[in-house]
C-alpha positions as CSV (number, residue, x, y, z in Angstrom):
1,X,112.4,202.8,137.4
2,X,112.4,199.7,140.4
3,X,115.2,197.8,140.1
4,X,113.1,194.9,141.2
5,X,112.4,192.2,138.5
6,X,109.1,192.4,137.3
7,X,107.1,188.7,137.8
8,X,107.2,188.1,134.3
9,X,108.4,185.0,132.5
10,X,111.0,185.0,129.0
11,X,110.0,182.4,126.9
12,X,112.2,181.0,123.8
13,X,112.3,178.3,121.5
14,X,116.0,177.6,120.3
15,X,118.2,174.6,118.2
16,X,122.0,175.8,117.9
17,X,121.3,179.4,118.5
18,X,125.1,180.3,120.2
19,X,125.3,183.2,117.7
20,X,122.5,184.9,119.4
21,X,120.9,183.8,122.6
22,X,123.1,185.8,125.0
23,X,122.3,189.0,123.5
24,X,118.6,187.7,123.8
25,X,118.8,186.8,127.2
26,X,120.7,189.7,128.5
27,X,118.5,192.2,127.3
28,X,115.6,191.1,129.4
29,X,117.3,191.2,132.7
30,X,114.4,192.8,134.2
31,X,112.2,190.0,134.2
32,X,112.3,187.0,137.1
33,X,112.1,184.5,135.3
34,X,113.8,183.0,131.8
35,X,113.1,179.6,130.4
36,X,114.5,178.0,127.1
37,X,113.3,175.0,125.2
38,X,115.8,173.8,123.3
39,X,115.4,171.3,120.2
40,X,118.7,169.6,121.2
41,X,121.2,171.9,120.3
42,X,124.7,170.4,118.9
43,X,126.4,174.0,119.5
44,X,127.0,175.8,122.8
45,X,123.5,177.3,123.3
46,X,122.9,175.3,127.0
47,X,125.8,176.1,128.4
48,X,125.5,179.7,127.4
49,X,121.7,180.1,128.8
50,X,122.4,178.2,132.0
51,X,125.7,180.7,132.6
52,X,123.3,183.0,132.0
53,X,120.6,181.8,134.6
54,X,117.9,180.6,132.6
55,X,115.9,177.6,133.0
56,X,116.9,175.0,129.8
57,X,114.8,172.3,129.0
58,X,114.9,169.9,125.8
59,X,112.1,168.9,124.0
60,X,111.7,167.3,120.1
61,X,110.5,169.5,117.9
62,X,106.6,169.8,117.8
63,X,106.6,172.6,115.1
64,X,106.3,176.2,115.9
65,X,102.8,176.4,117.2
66,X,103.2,173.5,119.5
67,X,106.7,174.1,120.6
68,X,106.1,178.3,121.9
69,X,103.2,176.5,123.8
70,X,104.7,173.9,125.1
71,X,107.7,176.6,126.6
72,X,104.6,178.7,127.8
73,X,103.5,175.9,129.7
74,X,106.7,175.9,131.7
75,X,106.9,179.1,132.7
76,X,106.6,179.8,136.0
77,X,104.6,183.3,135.3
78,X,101.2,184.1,134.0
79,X,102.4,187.3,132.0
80,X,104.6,185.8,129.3
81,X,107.5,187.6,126.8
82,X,108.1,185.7,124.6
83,X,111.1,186.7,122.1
84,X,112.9,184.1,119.3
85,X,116.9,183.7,119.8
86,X,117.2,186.3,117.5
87,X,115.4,189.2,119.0
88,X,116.4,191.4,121.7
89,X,114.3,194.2,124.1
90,X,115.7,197.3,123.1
91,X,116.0,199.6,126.3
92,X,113.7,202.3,124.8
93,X,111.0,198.8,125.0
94,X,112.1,197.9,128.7
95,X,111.5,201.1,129.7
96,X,108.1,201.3,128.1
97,X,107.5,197.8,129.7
98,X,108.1,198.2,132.6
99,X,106.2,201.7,132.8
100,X,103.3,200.0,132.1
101,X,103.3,197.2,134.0
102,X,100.8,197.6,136.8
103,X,98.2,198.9,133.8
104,X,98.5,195.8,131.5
105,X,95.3,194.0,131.1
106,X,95.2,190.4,131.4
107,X,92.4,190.1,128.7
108,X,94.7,191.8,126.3
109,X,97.6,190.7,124.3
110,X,100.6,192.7,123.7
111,X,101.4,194.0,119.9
112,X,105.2,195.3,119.7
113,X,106.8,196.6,116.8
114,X,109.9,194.5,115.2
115,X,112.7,196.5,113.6
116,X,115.3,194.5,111.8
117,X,118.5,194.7,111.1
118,X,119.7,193.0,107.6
119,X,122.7,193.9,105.5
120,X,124.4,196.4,107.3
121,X,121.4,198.3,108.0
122,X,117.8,199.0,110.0
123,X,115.3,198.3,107.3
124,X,112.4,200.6,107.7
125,X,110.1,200.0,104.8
126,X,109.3,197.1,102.5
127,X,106.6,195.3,104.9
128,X,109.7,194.9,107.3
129,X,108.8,197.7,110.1
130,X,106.8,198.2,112.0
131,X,106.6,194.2,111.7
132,X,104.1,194.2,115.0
133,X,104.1,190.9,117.1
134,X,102.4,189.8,119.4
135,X,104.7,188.8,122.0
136,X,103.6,190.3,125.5
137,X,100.6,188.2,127.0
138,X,98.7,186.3,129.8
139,X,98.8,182.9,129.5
140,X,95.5,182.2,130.8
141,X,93.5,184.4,128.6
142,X,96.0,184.2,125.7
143,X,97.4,181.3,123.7
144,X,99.9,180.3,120.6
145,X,97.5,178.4,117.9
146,X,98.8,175.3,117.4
147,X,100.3,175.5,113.8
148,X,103.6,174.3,112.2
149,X,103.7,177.7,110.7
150,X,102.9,181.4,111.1
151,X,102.1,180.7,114.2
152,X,101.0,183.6,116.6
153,X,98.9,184.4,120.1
154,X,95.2,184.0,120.0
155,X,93.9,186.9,122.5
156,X,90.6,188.5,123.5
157,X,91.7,192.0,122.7
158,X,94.9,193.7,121.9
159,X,96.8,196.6,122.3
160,X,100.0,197.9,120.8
161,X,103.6,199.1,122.6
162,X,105.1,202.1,120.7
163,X,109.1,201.0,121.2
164,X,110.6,198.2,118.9
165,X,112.5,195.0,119.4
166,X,115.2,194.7,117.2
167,X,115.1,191.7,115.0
168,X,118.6,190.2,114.0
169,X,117.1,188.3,110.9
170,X,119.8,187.3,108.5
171,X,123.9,187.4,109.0
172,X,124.4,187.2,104.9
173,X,122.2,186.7,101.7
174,X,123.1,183.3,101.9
175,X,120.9,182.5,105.2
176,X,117.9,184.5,103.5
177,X,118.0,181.7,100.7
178,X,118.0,178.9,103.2
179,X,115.2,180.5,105.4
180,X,113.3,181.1,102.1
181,X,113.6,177.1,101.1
182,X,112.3,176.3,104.0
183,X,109.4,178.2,104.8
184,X,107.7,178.0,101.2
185,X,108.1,174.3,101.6
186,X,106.3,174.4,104.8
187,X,103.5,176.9,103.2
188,X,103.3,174.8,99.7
189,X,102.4,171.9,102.2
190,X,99.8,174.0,104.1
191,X,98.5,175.3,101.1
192,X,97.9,171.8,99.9
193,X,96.5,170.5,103.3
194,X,93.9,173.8,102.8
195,X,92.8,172.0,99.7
196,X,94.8,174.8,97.5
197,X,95.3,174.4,93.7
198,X,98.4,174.9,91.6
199,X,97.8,177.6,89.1
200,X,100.4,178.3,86.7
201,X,98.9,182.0,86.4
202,X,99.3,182.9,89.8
203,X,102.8,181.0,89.6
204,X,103.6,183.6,86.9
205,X,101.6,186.8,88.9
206,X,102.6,186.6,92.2
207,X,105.8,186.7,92.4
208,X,105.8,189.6,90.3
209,X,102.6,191.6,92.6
210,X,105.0,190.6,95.1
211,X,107.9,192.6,94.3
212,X,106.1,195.5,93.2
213,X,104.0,195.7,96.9
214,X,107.5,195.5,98.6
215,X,110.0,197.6,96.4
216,X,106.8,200.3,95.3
217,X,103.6,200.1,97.3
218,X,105.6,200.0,100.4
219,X,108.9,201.4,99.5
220,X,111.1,199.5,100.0
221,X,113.5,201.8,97.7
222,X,113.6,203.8,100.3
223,X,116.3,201.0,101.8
224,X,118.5,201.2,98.9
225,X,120.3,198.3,97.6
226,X,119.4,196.0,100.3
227,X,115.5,197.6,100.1
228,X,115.9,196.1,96.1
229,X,117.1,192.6,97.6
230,X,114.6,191.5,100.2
231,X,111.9,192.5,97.1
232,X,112.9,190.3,94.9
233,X,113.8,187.5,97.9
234,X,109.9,188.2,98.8
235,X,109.0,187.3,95.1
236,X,110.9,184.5,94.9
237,X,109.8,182.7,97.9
238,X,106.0,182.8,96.6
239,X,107.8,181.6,93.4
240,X,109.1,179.0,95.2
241,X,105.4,178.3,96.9
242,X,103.8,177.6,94.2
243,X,106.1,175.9,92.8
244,X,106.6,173.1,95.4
245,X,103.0,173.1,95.7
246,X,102.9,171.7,91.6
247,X,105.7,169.4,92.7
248,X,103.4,168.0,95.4
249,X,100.4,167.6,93.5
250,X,102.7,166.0,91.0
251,X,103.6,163.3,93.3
252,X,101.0,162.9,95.2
């Protein structure tokens, strides 16, 4: 494999992400150019991308949609990676990468699997893995939609990478929680925005179908105790959905 760097721009979104952005950042050293927007970080992040070589720019928060395009934009590629602070190119990926390079279609966007690591552990099953993203693209045919949540690439076509990136999701239970709060409060506002009802039966069933497609249909017993955990977590975020989507309703 060249050692050359391959004309390819790392894109990341970050706010106080010094727990994580070197290992980000270091693990795609093969690519020529590396540019993080940050969200105004209070922690160390700048000084550890820019001692790292990357371009770091600020910019307020737009929401996740508008904020991956808006890094896009800055890059000073046309084939983009992008990767959240958390993520990291596994070599077995890099490799694959940059095998391929010279037969990647512009008109295509890039599927790669996400493995993550959670509780002492690679969780395999559950809905967790293979996780694929769409991360690898051309910005001129391909484009993040322009939504405060779930966002992801628009593209022509697609086509999938066989090698993982390894996802660093949670550092204790306790983040899980937070990260749960969070995004059901941003979906129980989508889901009223989409005109969406509250419905005390599907506050009742969903949770519950929930659980039963991670732990059974897609066994996530298989991941033992921690397998058991992110089930019920899974449930109790669409608890928390609908939920917060009564509470808005209540007081709208």
């Amino acid at each position: 494999m060249s050692k050359e760097k391959l004309p390819l721009s790392l894109v990341v979104i970050t706010l106080n992400e010094e727990k994580n952005i070197e290992r980000c950042l270091k693990s795609a050293d093969f690519v020529n150019d590396i540019i993080v927007l940050d969200s105004f970080s209070k922690d160390k992040t700048k000084d550890i991308c820019l001692s790292l070589g990357a371009r770091f720019l600020e910019q307020s928060w737009l929401g996740f949609g508008e904020q991956k395009a808006k890094a896009v934009s800055l890059a000073n590629n046309d084939w983009i990676l992008s990767l959240d602070a958390d993520e990291e190119i596994t070599p077995e990926l890099r490799e694959e990468i940059c095998r391929r390079w010279t037969s990647l279609d512009e008109n295509k966007g890039y599927y790669i699997p996400r493995i993550s690591f959670y509780l002492n552990r690679w969780i395999r099953h559950g809905g967790w893995y293979p996780d694929y993203q769409l991360r690898l693209f051309h910005r001129k045919k391909s484009h993040w939609a322009p939504v405060p949540i779930h966002e992801k690439v628009i593209s022509p076509s697609t086509e999938k990478f066989n090698e993982p990136m390894a996802h660093y999701v949670f550092s204790k239970i306790s983040d899980q929680v937070v990260t749960n709060d969070k995004y059901s409060s941003l979906q129980a506002i989508q889901m009223l925005e989409n005109g969406k009802s509250f419905s005390y039966f599907h506050l009742v069933t969903k949770p519950l179908v929930k659980f039963i497609e991670c732990y059974v249909y897609k066994r996530g017993f298989m991941d033992g105790l921690p397998g058991f955990i992110i089930a019920v977590s899974a449930g109790y975020s669409v608890f928390l959905k609908w939920a917060k989507l009564w509470e808005l309703e209540k007081n709208r």
